[in-house]
Steps between C-alpha positions, in 0.01 A plus 500: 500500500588154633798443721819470312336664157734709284408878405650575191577905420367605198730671266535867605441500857695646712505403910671777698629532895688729720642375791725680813845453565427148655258335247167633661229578256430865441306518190357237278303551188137392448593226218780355787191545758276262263762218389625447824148504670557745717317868622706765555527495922590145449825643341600779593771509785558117442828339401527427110578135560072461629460408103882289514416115350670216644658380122716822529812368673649766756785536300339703205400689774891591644611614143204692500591688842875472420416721134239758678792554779797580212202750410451314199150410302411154524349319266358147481164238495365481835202245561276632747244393713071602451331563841282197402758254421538577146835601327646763236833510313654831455776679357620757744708791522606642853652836496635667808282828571707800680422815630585839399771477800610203309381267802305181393138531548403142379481303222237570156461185354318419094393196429353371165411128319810333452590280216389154555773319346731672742285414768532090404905522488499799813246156723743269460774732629271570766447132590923433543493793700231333717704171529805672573350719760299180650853351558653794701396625809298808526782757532690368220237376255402879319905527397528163418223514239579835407937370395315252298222768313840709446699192365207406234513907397894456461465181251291699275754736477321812601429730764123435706336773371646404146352123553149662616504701193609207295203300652210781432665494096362107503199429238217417740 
């Protein structure tokens, strides 16, 4: 695949990944292994963000941390990053996994083809949030971005994960 190339999910596929309590890889399913170009001991015990693309502003990434740690599921499109260079959308879903104990063992993660017509209004988001983190300094840039994400979700007049279902409902 040349550098930069998109791989495109087909319909039903499903990528799948366990992580421990601090985003460390623990268990990554072969279709995940293939479209991220990577073998299994190339994964395992590594930090989730190996595959993180640099068009997903730090922001996304807070709310994503700030939902998991209200032990809430997350959901939302996440482009990520091919060993090779290459890209993939997805629509994730990040669910807090606990122990019998009730103790949090890590995170299980699903993620599946998103719907592209989502993806082309969820990119431009993405690029603000860019900007808007560009123009703070490090420390402040992932809240900064993230007060804007949340004040787009509040002019549509809906929760997040109301606005993420909203977006998969779009004809593609």
């Amino acid at each position: 695949m040349a550098r930069g190339q998109e791989v495109e999910l087909c319909e039903n596929e499903i990528i799948i990944s366990k992580t421990d309590p601090k985003g460390r890889i623990t268990y990554a399913n072969r279709r995940f292994m293939q479209i991220a170009g990577y073998a299994e001991p190339e994964l395992l015990g590594k930090p989730h963000n190996l595959i993180r693309h640099s068009d997903m502003p730090r922001g996304v990434f807070r709310f994503l941390w700030q939902t998991l740690q209200e032990k809430k599921e997350f959901f939302g499109y996440v482009k990520n990053l091919t060993s090779d260079g290459g890209f993939y959308w997805v629509l994730a879903n990040i669910t807090p996994d606990y122990r019998v104990d009730s103790s949090l063992a890590g995170y299980f993660s699903v993620r599946r083809r998103p719907n592209y017509q989502a993806i082309k209004q969820v990119s431009e988001w993405y690029k603000e949030m860019l900007k808007i983190e560009a123009a703070e300094t490090p420390s402040r840039a992932p809240e900064a971005s993230l007060l804007w994400l949340k004040d787009q979700v509040k002019q549509q007049g809906c929760s997040y994960n109301d606005l993420v279902t909203r977006l998969e409902g779009l004809e593609e």
